[in-house]
C-alpha positions as a Markdown table, in Angstrom:
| # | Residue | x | y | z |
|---|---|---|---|---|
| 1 | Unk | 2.6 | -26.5 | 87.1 |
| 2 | Unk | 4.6 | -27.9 | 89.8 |
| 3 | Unk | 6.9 | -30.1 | 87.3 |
| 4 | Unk | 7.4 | -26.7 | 85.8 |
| 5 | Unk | 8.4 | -25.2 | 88.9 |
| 6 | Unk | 10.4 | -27.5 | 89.7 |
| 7 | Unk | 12.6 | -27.3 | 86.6 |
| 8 | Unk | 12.9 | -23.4 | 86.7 |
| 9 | Unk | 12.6 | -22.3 | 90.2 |
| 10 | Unk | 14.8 | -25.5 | 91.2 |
| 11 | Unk | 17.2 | -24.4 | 88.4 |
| 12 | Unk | 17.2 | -20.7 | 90.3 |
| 13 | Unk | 18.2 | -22.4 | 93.6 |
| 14 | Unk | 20.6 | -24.6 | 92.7 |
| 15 | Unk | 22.5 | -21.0 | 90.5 |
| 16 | Unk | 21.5 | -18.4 | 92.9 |
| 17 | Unk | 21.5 | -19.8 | 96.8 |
| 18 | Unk | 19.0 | -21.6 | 98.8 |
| 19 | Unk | 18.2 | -18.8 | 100.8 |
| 20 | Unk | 17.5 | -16.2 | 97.7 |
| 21 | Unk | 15.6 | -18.8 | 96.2 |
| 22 | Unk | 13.1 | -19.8 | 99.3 |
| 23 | Unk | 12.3 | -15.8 | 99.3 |
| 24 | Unk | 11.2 | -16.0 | 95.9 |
| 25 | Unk | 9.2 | -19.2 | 95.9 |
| 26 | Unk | 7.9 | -17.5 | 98.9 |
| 27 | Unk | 6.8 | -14.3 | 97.0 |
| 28 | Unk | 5.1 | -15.6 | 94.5 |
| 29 | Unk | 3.1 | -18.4 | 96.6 |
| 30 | Unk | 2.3 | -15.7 | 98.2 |
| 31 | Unk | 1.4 | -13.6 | 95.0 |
| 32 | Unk | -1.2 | -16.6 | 93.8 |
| 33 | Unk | -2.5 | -17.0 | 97.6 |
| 34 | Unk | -3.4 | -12.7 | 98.0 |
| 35 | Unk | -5.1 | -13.1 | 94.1 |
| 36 | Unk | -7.4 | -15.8 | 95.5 |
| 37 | Unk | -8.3 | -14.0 | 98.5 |
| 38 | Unk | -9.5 | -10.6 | 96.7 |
| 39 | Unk | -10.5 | -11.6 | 93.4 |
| 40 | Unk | -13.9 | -9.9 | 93.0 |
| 41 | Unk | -16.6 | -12.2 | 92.2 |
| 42 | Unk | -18.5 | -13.2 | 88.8 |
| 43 | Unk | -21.1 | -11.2 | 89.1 |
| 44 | Unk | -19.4 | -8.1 | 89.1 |
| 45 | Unk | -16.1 | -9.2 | 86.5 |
| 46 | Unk | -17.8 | -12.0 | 84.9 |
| 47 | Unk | -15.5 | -14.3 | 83.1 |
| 48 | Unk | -12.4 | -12.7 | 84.4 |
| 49 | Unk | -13.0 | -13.7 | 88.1 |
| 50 | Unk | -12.4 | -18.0 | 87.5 |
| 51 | Unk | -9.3 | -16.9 | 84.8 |
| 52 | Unk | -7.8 | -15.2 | 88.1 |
| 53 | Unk | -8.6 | -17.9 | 90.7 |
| 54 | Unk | -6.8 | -20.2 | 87.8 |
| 55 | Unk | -4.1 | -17.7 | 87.9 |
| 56 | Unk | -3.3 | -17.7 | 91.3 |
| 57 | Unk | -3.7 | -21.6 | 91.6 |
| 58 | Unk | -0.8 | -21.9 | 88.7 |
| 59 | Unk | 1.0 | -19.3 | 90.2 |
| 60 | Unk | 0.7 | -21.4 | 93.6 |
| 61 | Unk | 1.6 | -24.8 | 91.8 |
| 62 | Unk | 4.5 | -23.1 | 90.2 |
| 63 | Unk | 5.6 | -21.9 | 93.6 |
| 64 | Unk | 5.4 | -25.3 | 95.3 |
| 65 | Unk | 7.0 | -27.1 | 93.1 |
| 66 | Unk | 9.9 | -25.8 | 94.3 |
| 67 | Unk | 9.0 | -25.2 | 97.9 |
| 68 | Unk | 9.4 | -28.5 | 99.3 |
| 69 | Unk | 12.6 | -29.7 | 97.5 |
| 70 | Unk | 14.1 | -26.2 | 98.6 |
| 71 | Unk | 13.6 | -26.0 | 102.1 |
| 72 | Unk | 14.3 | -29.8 | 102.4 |
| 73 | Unk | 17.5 | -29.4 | 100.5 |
| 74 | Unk | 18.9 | -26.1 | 103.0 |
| 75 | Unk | 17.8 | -28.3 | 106.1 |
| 76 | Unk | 19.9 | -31.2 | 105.2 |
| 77 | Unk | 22.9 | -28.8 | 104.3 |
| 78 | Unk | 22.6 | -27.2 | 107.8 |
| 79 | Unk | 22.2 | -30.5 | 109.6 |
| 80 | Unk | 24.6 | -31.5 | 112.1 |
| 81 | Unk | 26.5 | -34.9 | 111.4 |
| 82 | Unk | 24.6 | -38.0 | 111.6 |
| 83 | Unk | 21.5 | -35.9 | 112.0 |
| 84 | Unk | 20.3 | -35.3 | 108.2 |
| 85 | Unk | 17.2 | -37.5 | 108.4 |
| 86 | Unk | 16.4 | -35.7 | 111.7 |
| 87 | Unk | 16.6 | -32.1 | 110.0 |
| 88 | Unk | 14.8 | -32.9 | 107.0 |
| 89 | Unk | 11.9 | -34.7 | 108.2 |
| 90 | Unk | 10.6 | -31.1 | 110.3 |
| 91 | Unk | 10.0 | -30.0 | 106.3 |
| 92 | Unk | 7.3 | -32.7 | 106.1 |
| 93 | Unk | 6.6 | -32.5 | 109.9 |
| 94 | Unk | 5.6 | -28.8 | 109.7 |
| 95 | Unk | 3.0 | -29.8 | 106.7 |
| 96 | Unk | 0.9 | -31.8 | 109.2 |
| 97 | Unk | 0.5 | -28.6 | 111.2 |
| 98 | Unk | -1.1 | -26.7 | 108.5 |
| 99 | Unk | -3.2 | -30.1 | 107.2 |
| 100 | Unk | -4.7 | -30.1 | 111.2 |
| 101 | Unk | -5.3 | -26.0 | 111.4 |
| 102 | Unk | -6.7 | -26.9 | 107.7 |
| 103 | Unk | -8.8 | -29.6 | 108.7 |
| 104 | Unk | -10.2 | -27.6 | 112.0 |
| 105 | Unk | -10.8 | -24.7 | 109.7 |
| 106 | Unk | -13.1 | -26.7 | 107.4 |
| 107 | Unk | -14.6 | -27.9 | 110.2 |
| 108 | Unk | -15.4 | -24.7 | 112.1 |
| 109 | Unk | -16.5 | -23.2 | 108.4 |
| 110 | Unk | -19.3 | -26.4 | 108.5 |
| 111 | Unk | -20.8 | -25.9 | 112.1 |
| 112 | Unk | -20.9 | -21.9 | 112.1 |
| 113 | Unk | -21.8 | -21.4 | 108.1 |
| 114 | Unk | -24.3 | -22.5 | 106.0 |
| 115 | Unk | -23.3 | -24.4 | 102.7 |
| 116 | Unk | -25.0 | -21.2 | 101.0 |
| 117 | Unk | -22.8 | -18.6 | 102.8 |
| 118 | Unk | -19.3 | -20.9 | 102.5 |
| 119 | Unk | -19.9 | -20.8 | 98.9 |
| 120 | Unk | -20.8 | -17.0 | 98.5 |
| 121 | Unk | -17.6 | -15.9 | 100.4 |
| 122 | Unk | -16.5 | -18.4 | 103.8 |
| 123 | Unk | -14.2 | -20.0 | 100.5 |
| 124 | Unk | -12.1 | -17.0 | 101.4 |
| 125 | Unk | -11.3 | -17.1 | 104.9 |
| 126 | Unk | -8.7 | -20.0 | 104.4 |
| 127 | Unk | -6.7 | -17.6 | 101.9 |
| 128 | Unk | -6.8 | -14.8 | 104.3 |
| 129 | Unk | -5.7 | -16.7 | 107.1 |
| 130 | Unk | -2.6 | -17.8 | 104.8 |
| 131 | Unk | -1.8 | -14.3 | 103.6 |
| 132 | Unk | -1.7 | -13.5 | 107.3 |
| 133 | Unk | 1.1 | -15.9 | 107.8 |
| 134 | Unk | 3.4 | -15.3 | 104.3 |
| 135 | Unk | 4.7 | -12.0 | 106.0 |
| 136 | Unk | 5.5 | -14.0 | 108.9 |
| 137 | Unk | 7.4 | -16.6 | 107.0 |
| 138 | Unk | 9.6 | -14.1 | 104.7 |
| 139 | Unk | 10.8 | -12.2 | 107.8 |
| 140 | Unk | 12.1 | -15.9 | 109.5 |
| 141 | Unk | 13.3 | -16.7 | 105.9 |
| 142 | Unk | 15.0 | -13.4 | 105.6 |
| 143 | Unk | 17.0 | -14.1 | 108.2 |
| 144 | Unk | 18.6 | -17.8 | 107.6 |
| 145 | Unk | 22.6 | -17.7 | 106.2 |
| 146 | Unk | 23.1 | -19.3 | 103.3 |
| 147 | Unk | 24.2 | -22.5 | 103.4 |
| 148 | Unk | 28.2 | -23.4 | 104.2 |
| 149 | Unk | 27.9 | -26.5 | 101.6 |
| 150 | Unk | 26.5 | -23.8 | 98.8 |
| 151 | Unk | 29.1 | -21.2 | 99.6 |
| 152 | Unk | 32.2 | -23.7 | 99.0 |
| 153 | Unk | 31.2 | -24.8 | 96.1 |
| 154 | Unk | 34.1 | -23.3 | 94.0 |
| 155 | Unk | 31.6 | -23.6 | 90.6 |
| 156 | Unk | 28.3 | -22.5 | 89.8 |
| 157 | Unk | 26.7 | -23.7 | 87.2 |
| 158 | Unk | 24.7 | -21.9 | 84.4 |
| 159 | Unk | 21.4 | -22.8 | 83.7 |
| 160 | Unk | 22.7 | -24.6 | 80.7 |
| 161 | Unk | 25.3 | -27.0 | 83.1 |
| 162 | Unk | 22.0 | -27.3 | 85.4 |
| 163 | Unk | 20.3 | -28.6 | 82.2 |
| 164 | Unk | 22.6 | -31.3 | 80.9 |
| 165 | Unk | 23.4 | -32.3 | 84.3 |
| 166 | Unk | 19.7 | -33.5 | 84.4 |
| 167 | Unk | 19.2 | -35.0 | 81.5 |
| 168 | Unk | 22.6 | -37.3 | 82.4 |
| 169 | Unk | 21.4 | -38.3 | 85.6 |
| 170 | Unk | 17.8 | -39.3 | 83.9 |
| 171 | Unk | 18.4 | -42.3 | 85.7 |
| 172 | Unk | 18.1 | -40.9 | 88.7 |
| 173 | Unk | 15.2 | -38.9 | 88.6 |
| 174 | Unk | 13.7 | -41.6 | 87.1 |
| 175 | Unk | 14.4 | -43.7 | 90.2 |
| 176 | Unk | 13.6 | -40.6 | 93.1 |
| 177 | Unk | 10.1 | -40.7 | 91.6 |
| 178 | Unk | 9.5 | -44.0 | 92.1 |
| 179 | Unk | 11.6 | -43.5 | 95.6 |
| 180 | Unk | 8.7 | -41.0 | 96.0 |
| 181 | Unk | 5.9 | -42.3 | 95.0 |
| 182 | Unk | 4.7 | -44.4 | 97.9 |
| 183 | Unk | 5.2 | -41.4 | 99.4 |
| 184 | Unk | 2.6 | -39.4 | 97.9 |
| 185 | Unk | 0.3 | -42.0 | 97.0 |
| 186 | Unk | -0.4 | -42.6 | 100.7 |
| 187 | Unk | -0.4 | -38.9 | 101.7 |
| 188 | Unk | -2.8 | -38.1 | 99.0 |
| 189 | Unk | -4.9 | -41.6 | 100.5 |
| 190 | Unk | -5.2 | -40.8 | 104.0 |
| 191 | Unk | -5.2 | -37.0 | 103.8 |
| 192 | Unk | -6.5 | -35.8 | 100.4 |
| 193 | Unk | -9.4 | -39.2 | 99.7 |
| 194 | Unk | -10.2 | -39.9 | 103.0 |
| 195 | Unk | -13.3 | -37.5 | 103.6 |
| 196 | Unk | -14.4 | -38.6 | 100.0 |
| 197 | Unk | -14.0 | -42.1 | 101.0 |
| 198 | Unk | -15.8 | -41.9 | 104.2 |
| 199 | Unk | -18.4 | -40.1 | 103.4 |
| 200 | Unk | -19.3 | -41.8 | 99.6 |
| 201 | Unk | -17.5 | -45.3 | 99.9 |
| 202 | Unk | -17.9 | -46.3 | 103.9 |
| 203 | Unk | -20.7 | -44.3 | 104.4 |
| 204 | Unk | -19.5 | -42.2 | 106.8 |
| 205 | Unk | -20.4 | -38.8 | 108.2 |
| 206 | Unk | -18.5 | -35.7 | 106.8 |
| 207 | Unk | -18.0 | -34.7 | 110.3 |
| 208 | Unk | -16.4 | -38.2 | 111.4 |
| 209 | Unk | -14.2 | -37.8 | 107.9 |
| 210 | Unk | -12.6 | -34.7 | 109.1 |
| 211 | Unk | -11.6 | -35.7 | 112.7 |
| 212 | Unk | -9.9 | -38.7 | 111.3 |
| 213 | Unk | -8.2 | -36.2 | 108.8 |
| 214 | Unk | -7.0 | -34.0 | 112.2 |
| 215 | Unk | -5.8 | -37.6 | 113.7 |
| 216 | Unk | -4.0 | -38.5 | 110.7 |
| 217 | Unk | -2.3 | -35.4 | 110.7 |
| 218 | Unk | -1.1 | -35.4 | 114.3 |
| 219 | Unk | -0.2 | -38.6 | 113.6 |
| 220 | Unk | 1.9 | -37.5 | 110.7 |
| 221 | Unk | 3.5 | -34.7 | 112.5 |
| 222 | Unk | 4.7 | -37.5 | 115.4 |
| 223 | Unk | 6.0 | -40.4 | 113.2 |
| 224 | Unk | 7.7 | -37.7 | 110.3 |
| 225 | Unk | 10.4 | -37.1 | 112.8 |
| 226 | Unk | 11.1 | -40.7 | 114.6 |
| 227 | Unk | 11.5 | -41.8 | 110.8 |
| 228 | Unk | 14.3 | -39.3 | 110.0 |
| 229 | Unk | 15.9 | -40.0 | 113.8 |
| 230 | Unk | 15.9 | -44.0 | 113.2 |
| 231 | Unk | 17.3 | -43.5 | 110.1 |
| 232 | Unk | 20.0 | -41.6 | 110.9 |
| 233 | Unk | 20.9 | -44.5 | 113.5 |
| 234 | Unk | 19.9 | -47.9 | 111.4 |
| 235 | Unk | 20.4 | -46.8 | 107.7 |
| 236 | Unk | 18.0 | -45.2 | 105.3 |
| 237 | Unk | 17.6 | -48.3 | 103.6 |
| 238 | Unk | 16.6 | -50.3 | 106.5 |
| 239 | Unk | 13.8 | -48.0 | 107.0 |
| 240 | Unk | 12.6 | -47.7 | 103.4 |
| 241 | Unk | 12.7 | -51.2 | 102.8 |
| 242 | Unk | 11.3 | -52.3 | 106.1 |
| 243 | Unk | 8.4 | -50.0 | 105.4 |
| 244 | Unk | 7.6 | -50.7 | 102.1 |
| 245 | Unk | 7.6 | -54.7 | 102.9 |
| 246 | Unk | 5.4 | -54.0 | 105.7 |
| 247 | Unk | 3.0 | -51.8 | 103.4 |
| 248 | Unk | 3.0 | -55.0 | 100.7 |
| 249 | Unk | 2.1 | -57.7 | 103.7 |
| 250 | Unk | -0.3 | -55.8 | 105.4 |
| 251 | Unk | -2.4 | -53.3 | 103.5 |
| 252 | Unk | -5.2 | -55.5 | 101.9 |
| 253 | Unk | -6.3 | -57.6 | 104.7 |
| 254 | Unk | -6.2 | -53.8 | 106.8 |
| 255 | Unk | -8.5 | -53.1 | 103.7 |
| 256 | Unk | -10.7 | -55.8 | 104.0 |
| 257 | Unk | -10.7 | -55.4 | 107.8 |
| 258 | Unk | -12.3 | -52.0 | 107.3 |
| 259 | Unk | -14.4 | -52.9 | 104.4 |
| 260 | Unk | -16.1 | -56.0 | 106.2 |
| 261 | Unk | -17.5 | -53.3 | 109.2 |
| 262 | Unk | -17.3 | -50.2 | 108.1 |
| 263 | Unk | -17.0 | -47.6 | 111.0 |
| 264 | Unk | -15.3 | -44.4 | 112.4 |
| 265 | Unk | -13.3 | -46.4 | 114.5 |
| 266 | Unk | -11.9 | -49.1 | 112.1 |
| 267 | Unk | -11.3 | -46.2 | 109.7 |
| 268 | Unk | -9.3 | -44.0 | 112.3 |
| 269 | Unk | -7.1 | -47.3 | 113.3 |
| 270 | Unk | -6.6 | -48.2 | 109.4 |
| 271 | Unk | -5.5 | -44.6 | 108.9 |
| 272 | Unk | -3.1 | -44.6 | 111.5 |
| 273 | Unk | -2.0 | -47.5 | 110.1 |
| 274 | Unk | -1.0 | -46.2 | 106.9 |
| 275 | Unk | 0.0 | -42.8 | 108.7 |
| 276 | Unk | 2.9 | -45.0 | 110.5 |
| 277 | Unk | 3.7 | -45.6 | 106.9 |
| 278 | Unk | 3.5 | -42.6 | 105.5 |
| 279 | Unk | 5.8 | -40.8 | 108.4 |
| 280 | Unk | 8.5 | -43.8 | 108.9 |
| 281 | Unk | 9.0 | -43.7 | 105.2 |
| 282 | Unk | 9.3 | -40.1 | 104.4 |
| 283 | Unk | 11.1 | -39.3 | 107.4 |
| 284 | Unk | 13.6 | -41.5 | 105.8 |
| 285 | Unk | 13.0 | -41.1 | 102.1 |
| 286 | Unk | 13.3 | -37.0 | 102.0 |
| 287 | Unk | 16.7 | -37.2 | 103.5 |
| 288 | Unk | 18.1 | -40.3 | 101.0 |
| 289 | Unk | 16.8 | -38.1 | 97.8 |
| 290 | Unk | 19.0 | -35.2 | 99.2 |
| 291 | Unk | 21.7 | -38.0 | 98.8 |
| 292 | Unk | 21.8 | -39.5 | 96.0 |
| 293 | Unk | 21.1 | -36.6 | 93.9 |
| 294 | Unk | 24.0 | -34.7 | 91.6 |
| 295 | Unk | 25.8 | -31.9 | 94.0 |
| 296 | Unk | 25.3 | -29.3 | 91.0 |
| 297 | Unk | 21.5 | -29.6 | 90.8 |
| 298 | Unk | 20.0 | -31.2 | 94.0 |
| 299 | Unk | 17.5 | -28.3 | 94.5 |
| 300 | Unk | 15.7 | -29.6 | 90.8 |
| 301 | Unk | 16.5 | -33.0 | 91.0 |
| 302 | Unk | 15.2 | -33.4 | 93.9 |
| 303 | Unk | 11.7 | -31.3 | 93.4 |
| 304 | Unk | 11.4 | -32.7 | 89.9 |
| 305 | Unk | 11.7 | -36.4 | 90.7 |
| 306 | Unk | 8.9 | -35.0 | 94.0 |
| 307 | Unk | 6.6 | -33.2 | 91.3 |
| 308 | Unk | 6.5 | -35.6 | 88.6 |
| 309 | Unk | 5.6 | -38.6 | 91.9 |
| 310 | Unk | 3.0 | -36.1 | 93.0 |
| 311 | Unk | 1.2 | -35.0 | 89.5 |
| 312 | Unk | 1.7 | -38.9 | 88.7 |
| 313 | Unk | 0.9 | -41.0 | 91.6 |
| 314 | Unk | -0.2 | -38.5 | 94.7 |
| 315 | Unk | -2.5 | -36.7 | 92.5 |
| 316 | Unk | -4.2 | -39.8 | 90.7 |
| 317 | Unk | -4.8 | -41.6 | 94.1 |
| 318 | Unk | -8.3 | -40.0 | 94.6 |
| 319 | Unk | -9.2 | -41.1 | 90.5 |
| 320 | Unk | -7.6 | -44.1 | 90.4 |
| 321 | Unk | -9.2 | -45.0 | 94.0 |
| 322 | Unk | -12.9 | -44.2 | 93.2 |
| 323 | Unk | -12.6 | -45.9 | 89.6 |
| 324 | Unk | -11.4 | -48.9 | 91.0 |
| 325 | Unk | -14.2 | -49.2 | 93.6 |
| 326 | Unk | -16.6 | -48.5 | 90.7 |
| 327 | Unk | -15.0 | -51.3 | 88.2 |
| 328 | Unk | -14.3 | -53.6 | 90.9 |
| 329 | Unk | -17.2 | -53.1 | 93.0 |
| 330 | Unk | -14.8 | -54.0 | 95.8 |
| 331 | Unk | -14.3 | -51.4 | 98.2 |
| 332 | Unk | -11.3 | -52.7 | 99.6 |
| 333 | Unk | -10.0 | -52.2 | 95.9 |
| 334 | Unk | -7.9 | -49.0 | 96.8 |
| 335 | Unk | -5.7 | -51.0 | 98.8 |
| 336 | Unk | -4.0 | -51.9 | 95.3 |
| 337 | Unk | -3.3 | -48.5 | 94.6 |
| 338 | Unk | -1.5 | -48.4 | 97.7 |
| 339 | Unk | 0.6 | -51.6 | 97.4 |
| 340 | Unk | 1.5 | -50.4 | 93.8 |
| 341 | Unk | 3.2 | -47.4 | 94.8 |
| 342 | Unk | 5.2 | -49.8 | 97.7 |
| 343 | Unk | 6.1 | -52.1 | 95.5 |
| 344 | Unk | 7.8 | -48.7 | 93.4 |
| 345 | Unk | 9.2 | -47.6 | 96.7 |
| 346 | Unk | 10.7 | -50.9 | 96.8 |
| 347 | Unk | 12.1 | -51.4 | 93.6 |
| 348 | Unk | 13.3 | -47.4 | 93.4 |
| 349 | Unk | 15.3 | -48.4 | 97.1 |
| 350 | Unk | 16.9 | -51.3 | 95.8 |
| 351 | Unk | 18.0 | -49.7 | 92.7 |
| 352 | Unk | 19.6 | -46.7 | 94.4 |
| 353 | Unk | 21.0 | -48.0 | 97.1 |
| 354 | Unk | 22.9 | -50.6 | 94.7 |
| 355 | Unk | 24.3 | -48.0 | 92.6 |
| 356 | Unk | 24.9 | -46.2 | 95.8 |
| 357 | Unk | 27.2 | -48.9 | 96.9 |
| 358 | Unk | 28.8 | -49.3 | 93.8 |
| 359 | Unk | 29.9 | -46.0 | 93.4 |
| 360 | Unk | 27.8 | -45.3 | 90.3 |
| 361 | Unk | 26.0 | -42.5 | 92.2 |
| 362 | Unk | 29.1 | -40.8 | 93.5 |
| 363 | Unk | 30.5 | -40.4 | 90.4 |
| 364 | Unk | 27.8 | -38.5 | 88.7 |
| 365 | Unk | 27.8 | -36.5 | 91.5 |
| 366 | Unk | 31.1 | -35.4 | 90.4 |
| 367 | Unk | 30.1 | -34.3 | 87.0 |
């Protein structure tokens, strides 16, 4: 759903305001987040209680789709000069916070409830903490101005313009999911896989699994923001190329460093590792696909070329990590996966940044 939310909910922005368009990604994230929460059980509504929880998960995917491309989009059109990079990276930054609290919940949930009583109704207590914190959210969100570079814009395109606009600049989408794909690849590794490949891969305890999730994500929440700052000084493409290079030379032997002893302290190192990655680069990255996407639909560009890198690469990382341990028998084999998605980063930098400088970019922009 997120592609799909993306392309209308991106579409809405980009016609309506960024600040219209945050409330209602807002409301209905928070629509698919209450249904969770107080959907009555299978017992007592039988089939109907899975077809709501599925409901409210579309209804959340449809929602984020958008959420991320919006909220980094309005950041970098209220950033001061020479500090877009800065601005935007807090978007990602603010993420980590909710992966720690996340991680710290799961963990509380583990020591203080049995497995039996987290899967009768402890499930919940995550969505109730979130539907605690929506109301919070809309009333901040409520109160932003829309943005000066929205308000000048002396045309608005229909949905129509929006449409053909896209399909033009294929090119570019094409190229800001690639941009975004090492992105997501290593955010889904060292976030999403890691207590999977602790616990079934290393041999690791689930406990150990989650505190190196809580490091990662602290880790995250520092580097997001020097990323962005450096960037704004150096160049984006220094930083995403520099990163990605580094990513190619040094994640397998990092691999086969962990691999050969595994323990909780070689994996929390290797993590933070990648976590350096992971925050350099998108604090840099999130900022350039602001850039170099078409004025007239930079909301959806941007959140398309996001969703299809996340439903593509992000979201196949845990698959496509545990089958290649399983065909390999290597379990240093993930560390492909990972260089893959550089080498995209790489090639996706490159290409932009050369059209960039040859004014191929700008004048799309214009159309």
């Amino acid at each position: 759903m997120r592609p799909v939310g993306a392309i209308v909910l991106g579409a809405y922005i980009d016609r309506i305001g960024r600040r219209k368009g945050l409330m209602v990604t807002l409301a209905i994230m928070g629509c698919g987040t209450l249904l969770i929460a107080l959907v009555p059980g299978y017992q007592t509504i039988g089939l109907a209680a899975p077809a709501l929880v599925l409901l409210g998960r579309l209804l959340q995917g449809f929602s984020a789709g958008v959420e991320l491309g919006g909220v980094s989009v309005y950041l970098s059109e209220i950033a001061t000069p020479g500090n877009k990079g800065f601005y935007t990276s807090w978007q990602s930054a603010s993420q980590q916070v909710a992966i720690v609290v996340a991680a710290l919940i799961g963990y509380s949930l583990n020591i203080t409830l049995g497995h039996d009583a987290i899967s009768e109704w402890g499930w919940r207590i995550p969505f109730f903490i979130g539907c605690m914190i929506i109301p919070l959210i809309f009333v901040l969100r409520r109160s932003l101005q829309e943005t000066e570079a929205f308000l000048q814009r002396k045309h608005r395109p229909d949905t129509r313009e929006i449409f053909a606009t896209i399909a033009k600049n294929w090119r570019i989408i094409t190229a800001g999911t690639l941009l975004v794909a090492m992105t997501t690849t290593t955010f889904y590794f060292i976030t999403v896989y890691t207590p999977t490949y602790g616990r079934t891969v290393l041999n690791l305890s689930a406990r150990d699994s989650l505190i190196v999730t809580m490091l990662v994500g602290v880790s995250n929440f520092i580097w997001l923001p020097i990323g962005g700052a450096i960037s704004d000084r150096i160049g984006r493409r220094a930083v995403l190329m520099g990163i990605t290079l580094l990513a190619l030379i040094t994640t397998w032997p990092v691999m086969q460093w962990l691999t050969a002893a595994p323990d909780f302290t070689r994996m929390t190192l290797v993590l933070l590792w990648f976590s350096f990655f992971f925050g350099m680069y998108n604090g840099a990255m999130v900022a350039a696909l602001t850039e170099v996407m078409p004025v007239y639909v930079r909301t959806v560009g941007f959140s398309l070329a996001f969703s299809l890198a996340t439903a593509i690469f992000g979201g196949l990382t845990p698959a496509i990590s545990t089958a290649l341990v399983k065909l390999t028998g290597d379990k240093s084999s993930p560390g492909w996966w990972l260089m893959c998605a550089a080498l995209c980063g790489l090639a996706a930098t490159a290409m932009l940044f050369v059209r960039l400088s040859r004014g191929y970019i700008a004048a799309e922009n214009k159309a």
